[in-house]
C-alpha positions in Angstrom: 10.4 0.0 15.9 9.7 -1.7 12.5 9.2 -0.8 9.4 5.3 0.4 8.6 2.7 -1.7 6.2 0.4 0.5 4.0 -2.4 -2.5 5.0 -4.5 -0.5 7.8 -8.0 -0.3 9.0 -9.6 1.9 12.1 -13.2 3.1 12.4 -15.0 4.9 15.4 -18.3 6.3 15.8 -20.3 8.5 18.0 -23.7 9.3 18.7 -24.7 13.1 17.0 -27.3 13.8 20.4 -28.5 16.9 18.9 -29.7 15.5 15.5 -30.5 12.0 16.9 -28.1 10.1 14.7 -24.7 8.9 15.0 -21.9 9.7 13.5 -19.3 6.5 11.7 -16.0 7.1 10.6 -14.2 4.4 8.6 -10.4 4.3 7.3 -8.8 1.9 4.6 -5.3 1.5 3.4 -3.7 -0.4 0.9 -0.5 -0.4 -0.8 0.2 2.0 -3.4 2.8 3.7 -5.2 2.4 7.2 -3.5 -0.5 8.8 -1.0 -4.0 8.6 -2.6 -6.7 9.8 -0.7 -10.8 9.5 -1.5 -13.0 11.0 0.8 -16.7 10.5 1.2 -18.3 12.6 3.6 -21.8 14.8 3.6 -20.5 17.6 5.0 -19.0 20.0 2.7 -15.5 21.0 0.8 -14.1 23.1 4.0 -14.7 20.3 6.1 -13.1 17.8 3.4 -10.2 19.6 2.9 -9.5 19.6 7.3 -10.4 16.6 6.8 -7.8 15.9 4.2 -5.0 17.5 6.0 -5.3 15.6 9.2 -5.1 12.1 6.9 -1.8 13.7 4.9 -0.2 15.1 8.3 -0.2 11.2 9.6 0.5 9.1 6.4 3.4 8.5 4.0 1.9 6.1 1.1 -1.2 4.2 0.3 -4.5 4.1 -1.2 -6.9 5.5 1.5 -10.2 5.3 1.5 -11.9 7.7 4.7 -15.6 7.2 4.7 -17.8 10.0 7.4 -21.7 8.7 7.4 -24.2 9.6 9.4 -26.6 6.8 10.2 -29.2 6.1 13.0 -28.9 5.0 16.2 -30.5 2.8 17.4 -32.5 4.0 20.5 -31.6 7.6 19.7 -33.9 7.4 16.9 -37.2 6.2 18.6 -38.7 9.8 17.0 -39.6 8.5 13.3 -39.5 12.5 13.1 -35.7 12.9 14.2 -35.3 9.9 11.5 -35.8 12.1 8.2 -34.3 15.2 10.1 -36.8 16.8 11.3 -36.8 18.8 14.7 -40.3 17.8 16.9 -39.9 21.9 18.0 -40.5 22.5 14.6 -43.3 20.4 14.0 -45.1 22.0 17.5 -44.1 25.5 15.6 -45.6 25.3 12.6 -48.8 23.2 14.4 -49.3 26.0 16.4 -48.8 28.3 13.4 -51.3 26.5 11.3 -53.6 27.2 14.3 -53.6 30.6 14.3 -54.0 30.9 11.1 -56.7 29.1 11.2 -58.1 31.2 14.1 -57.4 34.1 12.1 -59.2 33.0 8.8 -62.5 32.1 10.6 -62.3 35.6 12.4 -62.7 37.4 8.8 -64.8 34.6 7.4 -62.1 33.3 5.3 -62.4 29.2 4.4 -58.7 27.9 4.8 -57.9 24.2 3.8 -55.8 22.5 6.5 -53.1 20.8 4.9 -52.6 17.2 5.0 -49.5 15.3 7.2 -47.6 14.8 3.7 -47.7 18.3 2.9 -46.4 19.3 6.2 -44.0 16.7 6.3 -42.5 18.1 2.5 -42.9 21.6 4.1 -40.6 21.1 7.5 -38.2 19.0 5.2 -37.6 21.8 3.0 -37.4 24.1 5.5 -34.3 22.0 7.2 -32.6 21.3 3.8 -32.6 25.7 3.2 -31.7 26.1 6.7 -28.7 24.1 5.8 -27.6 25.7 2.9 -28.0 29.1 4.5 -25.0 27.6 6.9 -21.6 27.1 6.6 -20.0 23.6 5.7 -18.6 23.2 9.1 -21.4 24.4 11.2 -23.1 21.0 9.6 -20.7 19.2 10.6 -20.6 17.8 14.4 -17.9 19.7 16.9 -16.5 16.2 17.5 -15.4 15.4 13.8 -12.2 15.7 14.1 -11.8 13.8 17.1 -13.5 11.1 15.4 -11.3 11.0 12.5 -8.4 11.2 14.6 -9.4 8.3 16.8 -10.1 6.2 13.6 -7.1 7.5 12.2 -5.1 6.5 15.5 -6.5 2.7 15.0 -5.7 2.5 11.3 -1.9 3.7 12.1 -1.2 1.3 15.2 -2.8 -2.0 12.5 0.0 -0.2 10.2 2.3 -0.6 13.0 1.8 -4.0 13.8 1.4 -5.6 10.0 4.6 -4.0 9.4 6.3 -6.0 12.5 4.9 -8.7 10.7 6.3 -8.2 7.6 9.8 -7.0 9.0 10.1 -10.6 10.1 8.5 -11.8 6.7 11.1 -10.3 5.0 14.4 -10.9 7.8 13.3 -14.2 7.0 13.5 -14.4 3.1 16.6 -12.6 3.0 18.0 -15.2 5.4 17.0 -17.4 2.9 18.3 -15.6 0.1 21.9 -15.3 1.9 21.8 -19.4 2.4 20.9 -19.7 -1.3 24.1 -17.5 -2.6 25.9 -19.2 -0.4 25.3 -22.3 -1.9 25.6 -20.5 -5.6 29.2 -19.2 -4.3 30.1 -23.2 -3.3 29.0 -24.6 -6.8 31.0 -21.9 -8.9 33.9 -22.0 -6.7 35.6 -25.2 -8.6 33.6 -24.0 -11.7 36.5 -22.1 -13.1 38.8 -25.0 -13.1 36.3 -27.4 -14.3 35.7 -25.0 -17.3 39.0 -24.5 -18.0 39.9 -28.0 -18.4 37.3 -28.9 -20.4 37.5 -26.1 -22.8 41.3 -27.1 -23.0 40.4 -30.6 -23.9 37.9 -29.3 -26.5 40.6 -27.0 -28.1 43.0 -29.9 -27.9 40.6 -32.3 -29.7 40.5 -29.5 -32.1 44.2 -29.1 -32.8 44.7 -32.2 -33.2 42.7 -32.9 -36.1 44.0 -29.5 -37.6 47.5 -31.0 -37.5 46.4 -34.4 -39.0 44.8 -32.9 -41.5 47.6 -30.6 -41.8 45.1 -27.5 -42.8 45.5 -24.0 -41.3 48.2 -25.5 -38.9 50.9 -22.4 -39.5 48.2 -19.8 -38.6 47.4 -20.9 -34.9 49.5 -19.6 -32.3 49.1 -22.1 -29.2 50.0 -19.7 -26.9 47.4 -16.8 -28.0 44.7 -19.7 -28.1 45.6 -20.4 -24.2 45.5 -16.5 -23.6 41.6 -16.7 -24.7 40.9 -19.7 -22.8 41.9 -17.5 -19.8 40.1 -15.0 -20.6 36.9 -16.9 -21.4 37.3 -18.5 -17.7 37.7 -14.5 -16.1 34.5 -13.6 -17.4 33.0 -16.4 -16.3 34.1 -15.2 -12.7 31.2 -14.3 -10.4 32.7 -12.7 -7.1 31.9 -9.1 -8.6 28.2 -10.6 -8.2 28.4 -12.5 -5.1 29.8 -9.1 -3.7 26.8 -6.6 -4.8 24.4 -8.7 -3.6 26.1 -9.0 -0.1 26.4 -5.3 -0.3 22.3 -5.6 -1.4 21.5 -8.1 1.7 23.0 -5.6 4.0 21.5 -2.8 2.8 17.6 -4.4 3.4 18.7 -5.5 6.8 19.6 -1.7 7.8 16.4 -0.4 6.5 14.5 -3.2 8.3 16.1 -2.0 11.4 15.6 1.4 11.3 13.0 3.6 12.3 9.8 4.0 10.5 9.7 6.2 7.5 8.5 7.3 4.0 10.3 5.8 1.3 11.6 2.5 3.1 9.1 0.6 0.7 10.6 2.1 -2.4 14.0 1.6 -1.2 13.4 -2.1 -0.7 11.7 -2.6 -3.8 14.8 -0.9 -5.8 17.4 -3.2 -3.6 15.2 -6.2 -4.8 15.3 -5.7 -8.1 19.4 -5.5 -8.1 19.2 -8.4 -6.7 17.5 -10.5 -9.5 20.0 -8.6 -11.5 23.0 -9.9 -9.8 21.4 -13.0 -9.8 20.3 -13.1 -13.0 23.8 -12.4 -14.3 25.4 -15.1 -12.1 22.9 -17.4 -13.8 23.9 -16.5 -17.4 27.7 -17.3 -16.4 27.8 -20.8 -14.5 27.1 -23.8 -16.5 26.6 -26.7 -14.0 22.8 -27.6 -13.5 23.4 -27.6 -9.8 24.5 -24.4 -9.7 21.6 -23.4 -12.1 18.8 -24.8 -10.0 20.3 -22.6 -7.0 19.6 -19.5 -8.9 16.3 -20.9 -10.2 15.4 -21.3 -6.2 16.9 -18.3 -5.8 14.8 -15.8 -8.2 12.0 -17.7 -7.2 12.8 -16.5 -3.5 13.7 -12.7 -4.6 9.8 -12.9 -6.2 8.8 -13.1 -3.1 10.5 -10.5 -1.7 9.5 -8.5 -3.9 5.6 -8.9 -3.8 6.3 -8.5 0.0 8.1 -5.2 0.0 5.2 -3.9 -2.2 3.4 -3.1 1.4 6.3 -1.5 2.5 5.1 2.5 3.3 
């Protein structure tokens, strides 16, 4: 099984019968540096906070957005009255109220003015919006809510699952070409040792020489100590320390692209990618051929690009 992208999407909806609506459920990740969550949803804190749980239970990392709206449905809402949330039982209710009152008023000789649709309209509306806050936050919410957000959640996680396949072989593929690249770094420096030394040798000798011609200074230098420094210039100049950390680096990636799934494989790749460009970096500051220089220009330029690509790494 790959590694897991923090790039996701899932959404799943369901018609709400008894209200006449339906209900839409709608997940986005992307990549951040931890687990954000931000939740919009119209039915209360307890059900945000269930809600919340069953996001945390499932993911690692990422920025996710869950959306919960309630929208029409199409044929379900054929009832303009079921579209602003009002019950027709209700309406038949309160008309047949409004009739006996009315009954009642003309029995006692009482003039009562009927109301007109608007103000019955405001009055039913009212009525359902205290009827709701008289009841809990999860008795407003639909029974099948957390199925929903489970089924969305179950899409978002298998488009994690597959983007990451995508990127494991994204990534397999750059540090093959990473590898190829250090290889070629370790064939340019391998003569680079001798070819320094000789031509820091000649430099020296150049320099000698016109100390003993000039016969300045010629007593103070020891020939011997100069060619001890000349070594030792050519030793740190050596780069097998590097070449061997970043084999050690390459190998490290590979195993975490090959193991299972889990939290923390992003960060881990991130960190190996940035001691990387520091081995590389180094072996840059030490050779001084322009072929082998280009190599690790190519090759930063290639650990770049790991590097933006590990950023999806959960």
């Amino acid at each position: 099984m790959p590694i897991l992208s923090m790039t996701g999407f899932g959404v799943s909806d369901r018609p709400w019968t008894e209200r006449g609506v339906r209900v839409h459920v709608e997940l986005r990740s992307v990549n951040a540096r931890y687990l954000e969550l931000k939740l919009r949803q119209p039915f209360g804190v307890a059900v945000e906070h269930r809600l919340r749980r069953a996001v945390e239970a499932q993911l690692g990392r990422g920025r996710v957005d869950v959306s919960v709206r309630v929208e029409g449905a199409g044929e379900l809402l054929d009832d303009p009255l079921a579209a602003v949330g009002i019950e027709r039982q209700q309406v038949a209710s309160l008309l047949r109220a409004l009739g006996s009152l009315a009954d009642e008023a003309a029995r006692v000789s009482v003039q009562v003015s009927p109301p007109t649709s608007l103000d019955l309209l405001r009055f039913l509306a009212s009525s359902q919006a205290a009827s709701r806050t008289g009841s809990s936050a999860a008795d407003e919410a639909p029974a099948f809510i957390d199925e929903l957000v489970e089924e969305a959640l179950a899409k978002l996680i298998e488009m994690r699952r597959v983007e990451g396949g995508a990127l494991a072989a994204t990534l397999a593929a750059l540090y093959d070409e990473l590898e190829a690249q250090v290889a070629q770094v370790e064939q340019t420096v391998a003569p680079e040792g001798e070819r320094l030394l000789v031509e820091l040798a000649a430099r020296c000798e150049g320099l000698l020489a016109r100390v003993d011609s000039s016969q300045i200074g010629a007593a103070r230098i020891d020939r011997e100590r100069l060619e001890q420094e000349l070594a030792l210039l050519v030793v740190r100049g050596d780069v097998s320390e590097e070449l061997a950390r970043i084999a050690s680096h390459l190998e490290q990636a590979r195993t975490v692209l090959g193991s299972p799934p889990e939290v923390g494989q992003g960060k881990t790749l991130d960190f190996l990618s940035q001691e990387l460009l520091r081995e590389v970096t180094t072996i840059g500051s030490k050779i001084t051929s322009h072929g082998g220089s280009g190599v690790v220009i190519n090759a930063k330029r290639t650990i770049e690009r790991i590097r933006e690509q590990v950023q999806n790494v959960e």
